[in-house]
C-alpha positions in Angstrom: 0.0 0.0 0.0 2.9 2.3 0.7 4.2 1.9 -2.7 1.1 2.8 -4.4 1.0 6.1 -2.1 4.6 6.4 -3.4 4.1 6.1 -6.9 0.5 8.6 -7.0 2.6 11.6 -4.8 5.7 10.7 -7.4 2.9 11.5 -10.2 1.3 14.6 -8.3 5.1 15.8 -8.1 5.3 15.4 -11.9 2.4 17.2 -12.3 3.0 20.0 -10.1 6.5 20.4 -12.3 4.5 20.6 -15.1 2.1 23.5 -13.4 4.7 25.6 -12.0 7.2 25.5 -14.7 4.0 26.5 -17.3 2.8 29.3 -14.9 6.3 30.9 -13.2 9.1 29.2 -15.0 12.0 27.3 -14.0 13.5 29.7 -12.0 10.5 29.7 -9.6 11.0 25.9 -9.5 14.8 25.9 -8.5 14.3 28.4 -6.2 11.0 26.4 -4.8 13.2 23.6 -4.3 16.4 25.5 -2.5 13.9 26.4 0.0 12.6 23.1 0.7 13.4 21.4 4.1 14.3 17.6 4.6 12.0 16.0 7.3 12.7 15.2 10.4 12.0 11.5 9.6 14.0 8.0 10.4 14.7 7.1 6.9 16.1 3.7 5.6 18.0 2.6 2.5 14.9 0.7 0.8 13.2 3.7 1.4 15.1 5.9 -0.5 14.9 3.5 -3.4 11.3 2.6 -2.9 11.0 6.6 -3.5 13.3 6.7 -6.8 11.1 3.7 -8.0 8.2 5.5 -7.3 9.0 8.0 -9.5 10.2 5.8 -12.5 6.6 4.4 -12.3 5.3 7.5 -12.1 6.7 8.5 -16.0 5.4 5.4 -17.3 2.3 6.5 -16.9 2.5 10.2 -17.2 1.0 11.2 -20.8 4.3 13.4 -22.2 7.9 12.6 -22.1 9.6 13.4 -18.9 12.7 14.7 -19.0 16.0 14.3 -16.5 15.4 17.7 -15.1 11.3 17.2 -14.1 12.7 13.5 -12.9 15.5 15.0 -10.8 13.2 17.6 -8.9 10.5 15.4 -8.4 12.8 12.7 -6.9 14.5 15.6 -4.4 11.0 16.8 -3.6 9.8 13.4 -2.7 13.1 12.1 -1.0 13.4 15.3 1.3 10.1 14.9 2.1 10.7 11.7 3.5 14.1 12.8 5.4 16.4 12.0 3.2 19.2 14.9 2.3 19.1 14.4 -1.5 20.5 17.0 -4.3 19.5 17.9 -7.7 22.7 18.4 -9.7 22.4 19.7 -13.0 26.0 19.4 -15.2 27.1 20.1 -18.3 29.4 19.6 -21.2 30.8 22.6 -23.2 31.9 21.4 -26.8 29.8 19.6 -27.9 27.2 21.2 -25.4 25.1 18.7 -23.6 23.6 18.7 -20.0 21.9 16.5 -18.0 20.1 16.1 -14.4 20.7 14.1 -11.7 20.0 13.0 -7.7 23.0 12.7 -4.9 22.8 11.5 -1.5 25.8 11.7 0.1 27.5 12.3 -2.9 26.4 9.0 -4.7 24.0 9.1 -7.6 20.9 7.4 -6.8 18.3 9.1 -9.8 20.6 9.1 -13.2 23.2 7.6 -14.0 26.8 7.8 -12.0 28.7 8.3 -15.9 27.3 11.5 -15.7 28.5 12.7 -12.5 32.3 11.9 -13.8 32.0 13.0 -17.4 30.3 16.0 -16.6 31.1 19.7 -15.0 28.5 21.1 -12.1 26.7 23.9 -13.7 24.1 24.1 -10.6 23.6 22.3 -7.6 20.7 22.2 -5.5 
């Protein structure tokens, strides 16, 4: 039952992206999200993956594409929420250009993929 709670706030987080980035922009969402607290919650490992599962659910059944960035908040929104002291990272690439989106906790990747975090430079870090 937990995990189906999980996977419909994952999808009101997508959602609310998708709202606030129409009506204020992506600045508004950044900002949003610096000002976020983490819970004061006993968190455990499965948890924290039970939460980035969640949200990989969640875009299988959300009707557009959903890209890193929306992913990434969404999974820091959902895994502070729950008392976990996660970070959206957005890096980049300069020549070619190419950026990308990603969750750390404790410096590890846990949303994304970890080839990003070596191959590419911090651009902002939330």
């Amino acid at each position: 039952m937990k995990k189906i709670r999980l996977v419909f706030r994952a999808f009101y987080e997508l959602v609310r992206y998708e709202v606030v980035l129409s009506l204020l922009g992506s600045g508004r969402i950044l900002s949003q999200l610096k000002r976020q607290p983490v819970s004061a919650r006993t968190v455990s490992a499965e948890m924290e993956k039970a939460i980035c599962d969640a949200v990989l659910l969640a875009t299988c059944f959300y009707w557009k594409p959903v890209l890193c960035l929306q992913r990434a908040v969404c999974t820091v929104r959902l895994l502070r929420r729950y008392g976990i002291h996660a970070r959206l990272v957005i890096g980049y690439r300069p020549s070619p250009f190419f950026s990308h989106a990603w969750v750390e906790v404790d410096g590890r990747v846990v949303y994304g993929s970890p080839a990003y975090q070596k191959r590419l430079m911090p651009l902002h870090v939330v």
